[in-house]
C-alpha positions as CSV (number, residue, x, y, z in Angstrom):
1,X,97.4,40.1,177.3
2,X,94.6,40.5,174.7
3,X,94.9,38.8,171.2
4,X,95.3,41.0,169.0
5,X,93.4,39.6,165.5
6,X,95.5,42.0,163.1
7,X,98.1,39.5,163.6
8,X,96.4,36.7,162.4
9,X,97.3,35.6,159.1
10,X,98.4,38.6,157.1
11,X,96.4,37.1,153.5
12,X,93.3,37.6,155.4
13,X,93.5,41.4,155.2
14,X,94.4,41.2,151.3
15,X,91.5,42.5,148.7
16,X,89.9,39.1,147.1
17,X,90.2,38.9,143.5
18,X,87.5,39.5,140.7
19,X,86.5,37.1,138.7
20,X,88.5,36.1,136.0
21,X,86.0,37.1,132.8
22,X,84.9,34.8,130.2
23,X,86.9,36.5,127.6
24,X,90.1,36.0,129.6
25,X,89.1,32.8,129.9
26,X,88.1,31.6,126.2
27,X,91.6,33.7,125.1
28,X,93.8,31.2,127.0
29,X,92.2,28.8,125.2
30,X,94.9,28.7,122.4
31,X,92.2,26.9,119.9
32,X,89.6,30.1,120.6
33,X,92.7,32.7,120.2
34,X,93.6,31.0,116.6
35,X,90.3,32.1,115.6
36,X,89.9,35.2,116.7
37,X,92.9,36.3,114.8
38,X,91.6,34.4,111.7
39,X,88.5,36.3,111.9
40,X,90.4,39.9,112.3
41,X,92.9,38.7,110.1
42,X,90.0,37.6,107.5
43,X,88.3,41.0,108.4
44,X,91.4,42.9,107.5
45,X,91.8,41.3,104.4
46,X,88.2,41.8,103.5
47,X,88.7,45.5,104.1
48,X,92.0,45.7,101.8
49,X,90.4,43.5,99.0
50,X,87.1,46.2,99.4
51,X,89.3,49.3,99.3
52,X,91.9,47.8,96.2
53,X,88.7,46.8,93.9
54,X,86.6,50.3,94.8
55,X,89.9,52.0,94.3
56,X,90.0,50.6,90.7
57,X,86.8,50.6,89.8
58,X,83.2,52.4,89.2
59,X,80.5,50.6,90.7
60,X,76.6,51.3,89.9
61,X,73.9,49.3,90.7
62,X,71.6,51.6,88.9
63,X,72.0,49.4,85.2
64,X,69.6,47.6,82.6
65,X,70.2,45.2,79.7
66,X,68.1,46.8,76.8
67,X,68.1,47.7,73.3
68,X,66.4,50.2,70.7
69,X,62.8,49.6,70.3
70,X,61.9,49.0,67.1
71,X,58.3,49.3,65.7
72,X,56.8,47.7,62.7
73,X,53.8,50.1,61.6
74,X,51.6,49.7,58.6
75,X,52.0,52.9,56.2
76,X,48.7,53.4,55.3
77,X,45.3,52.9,57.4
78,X,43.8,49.6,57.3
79,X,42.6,46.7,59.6
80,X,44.6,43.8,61.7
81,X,43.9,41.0,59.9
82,X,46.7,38.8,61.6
83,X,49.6,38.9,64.4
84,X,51.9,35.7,63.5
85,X,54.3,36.3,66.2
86,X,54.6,36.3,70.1
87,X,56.5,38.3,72.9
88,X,59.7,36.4,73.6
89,X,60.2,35.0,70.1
90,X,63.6,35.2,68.3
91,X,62.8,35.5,64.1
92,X,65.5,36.0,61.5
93,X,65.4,39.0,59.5
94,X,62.4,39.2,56.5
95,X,59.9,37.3,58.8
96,X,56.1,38.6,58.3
97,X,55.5,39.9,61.8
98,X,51.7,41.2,60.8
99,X,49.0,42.2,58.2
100,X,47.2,45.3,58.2
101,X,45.0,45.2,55.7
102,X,47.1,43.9,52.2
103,X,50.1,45.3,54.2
104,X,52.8,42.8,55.3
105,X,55.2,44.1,57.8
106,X,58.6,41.8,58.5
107,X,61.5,42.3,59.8
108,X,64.7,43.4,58.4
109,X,67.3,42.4,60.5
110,X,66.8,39.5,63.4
111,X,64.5,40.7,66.1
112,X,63.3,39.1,69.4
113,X,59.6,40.5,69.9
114,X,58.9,42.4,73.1
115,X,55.1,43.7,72.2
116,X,52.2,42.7,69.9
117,X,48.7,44.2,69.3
118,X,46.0,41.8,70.3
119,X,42.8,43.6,69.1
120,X,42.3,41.5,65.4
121,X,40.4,42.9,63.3
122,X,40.7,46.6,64.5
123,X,41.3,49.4,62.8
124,X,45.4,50.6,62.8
125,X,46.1,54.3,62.0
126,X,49.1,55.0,59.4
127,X,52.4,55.2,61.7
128,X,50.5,53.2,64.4
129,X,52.6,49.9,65.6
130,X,51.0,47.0,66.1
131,X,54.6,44.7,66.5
132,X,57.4,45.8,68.7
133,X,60.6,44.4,69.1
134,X,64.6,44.7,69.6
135,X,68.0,43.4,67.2
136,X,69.2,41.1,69.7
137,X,72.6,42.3,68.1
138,X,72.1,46.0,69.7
139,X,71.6,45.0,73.5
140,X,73.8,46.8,75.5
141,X,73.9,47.6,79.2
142,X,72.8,50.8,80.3
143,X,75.1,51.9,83.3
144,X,73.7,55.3,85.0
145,X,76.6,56.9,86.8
146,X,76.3,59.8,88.9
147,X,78.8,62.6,88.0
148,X,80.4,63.1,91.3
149,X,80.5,59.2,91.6
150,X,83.6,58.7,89.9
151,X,82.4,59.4,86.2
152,X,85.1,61.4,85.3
153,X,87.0,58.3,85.2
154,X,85.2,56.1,82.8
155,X,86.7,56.0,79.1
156,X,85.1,54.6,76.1
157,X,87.2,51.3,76.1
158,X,87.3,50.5,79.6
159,X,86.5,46.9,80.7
160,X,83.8,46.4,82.6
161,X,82.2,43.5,84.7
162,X,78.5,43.3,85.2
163,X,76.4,40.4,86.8
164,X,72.4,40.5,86.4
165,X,69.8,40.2,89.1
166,X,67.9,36.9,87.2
167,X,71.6,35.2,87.4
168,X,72.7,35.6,90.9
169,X,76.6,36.4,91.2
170,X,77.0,34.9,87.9
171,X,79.7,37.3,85.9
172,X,79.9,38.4,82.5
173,X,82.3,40.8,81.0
174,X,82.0,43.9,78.4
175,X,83.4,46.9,77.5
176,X,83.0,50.5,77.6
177,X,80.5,51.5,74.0
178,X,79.1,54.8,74.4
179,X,79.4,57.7,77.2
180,X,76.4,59.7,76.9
181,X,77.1,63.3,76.3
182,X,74.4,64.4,78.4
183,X,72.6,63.8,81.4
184,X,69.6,61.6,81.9
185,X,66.0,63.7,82.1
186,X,64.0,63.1,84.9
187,X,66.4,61.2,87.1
188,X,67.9,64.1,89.2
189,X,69.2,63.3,93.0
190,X,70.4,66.0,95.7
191,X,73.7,65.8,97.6
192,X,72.0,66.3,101.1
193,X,74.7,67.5,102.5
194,X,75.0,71.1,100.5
195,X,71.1,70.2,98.5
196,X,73.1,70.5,95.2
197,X,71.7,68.8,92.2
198,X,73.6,65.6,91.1
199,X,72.9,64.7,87.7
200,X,72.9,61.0,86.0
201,X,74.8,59.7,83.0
202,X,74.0,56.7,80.5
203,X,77.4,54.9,80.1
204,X,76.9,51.9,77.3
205,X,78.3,48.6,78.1
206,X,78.5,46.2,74.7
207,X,79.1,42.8,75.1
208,X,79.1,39.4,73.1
209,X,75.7,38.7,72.6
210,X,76.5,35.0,71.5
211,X,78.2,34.0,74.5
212,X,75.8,35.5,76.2
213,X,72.4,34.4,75.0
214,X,70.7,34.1,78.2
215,X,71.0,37.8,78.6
216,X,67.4,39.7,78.1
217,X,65.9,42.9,77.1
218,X,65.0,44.4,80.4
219,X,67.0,42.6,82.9
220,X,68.2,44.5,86.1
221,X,71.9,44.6,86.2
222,X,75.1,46.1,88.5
223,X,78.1,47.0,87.1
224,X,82.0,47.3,88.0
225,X,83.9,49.7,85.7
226,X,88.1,49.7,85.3
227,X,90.0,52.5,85.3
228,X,92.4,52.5,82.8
């Protein structure tokens, strides 16, 4: 009687298994499973923390520290006989900046100086300024805020967090000054989606100058705004 092989052991006839994968794998390692709940854990936290501050805040990146300009400009036409100060320096108020001709032009409150007229001996034009400079007193940051970008929201009072590029993450606090009534020229963006124009608003941030000293005219700066 012939042999008949399909009786031969019956597990021969079962498929084979795959390979187990190396995901399965590293997830029966209870160690590797720990962490990859941390991480989606830390992820998921991440995302709530995200959505809670964005949620209460307005966030630009679009800012700069700066102040009015103020020029020192001799009245009537004459020569530059002298410049006595130099970009970056801090005088108190009634300092002689310059001397055109028998004119002596100084300060009247304390200024930090941010431009000066080289050319000695030149002639200088009635009106013409030869010394520039800003009241460290009157820095403020200058927030632009795009009106569908949650500028509705911002009050003059609000507090406000800003940190500046030259400082890293470094943060320093303020408050809402001055919403500007109208929008900034020049600085027009398009929604792409409908090509509708989106216009920009200054929103001024004040802060303590004297805790702050290491703040600048100029500086680059982002800013987080609270909703009240």
């Amino acid at each position: 009687m012939a042999h008949n092989d399909t009786q031969a052991d019956g597990n021969q006839h079962e498929a084979p298994q795959a390979p187990e994968s190396a995901m399965k794998r590293l997830t029966r390692n209870p160690v590797v499973t720990s962490l990859l709940v941390g991480v989606l854990v830390f992820g998921a936290g991440a995302g709530i923390v995200y959505w809670a501050v964005s949620s209460q805040t307005v966030y630009t990146d679009k800012s700069v520290i700066e102040a009015p300009i103020v020029e020192f400009a001799p009245a009537q036409a004459g020569r530059l006989n002298q410049v006595f100060v130099n970009v970056g320096d801090v005088v108190p108020a009634g300092t002689v900046v310059a001397q055109v001709g028998d004119q002596l032009l100084k300060t009247k409150t304390p200024s930090q100086i941010v431009d000066t007229d080289t050319a000695i001996g030149s002639p200088v034009a009635p009106g013409t300024a030869v010394v520039k400079a800003v009241d460290p007193a009157e820095l403020r940051v200058t927030a632009s805020i795009d009106e569908d970008k949650g500028l509705a929201d911002v009050k003059v009072g609000d507090q406000a967090v800003f940190t500046v590029d030259a400082f890293g993450s470094k943060k320093f606090q303020g408050i809402v000054d001055e919403i500007s009534p109208t929008a900034r020229q020049g600085d027009i963006v398009f929604n792409i989606s409908d090509k509708r124009q989106i216009n920009q608003f200054d929103v001024k941030i004040r802060f303590d100058v004297s805790a702050y000293p290491e703040l600048k005219n100029g500086m680059s700066a982002r800013v987080w705004i609270y909703k009240q």
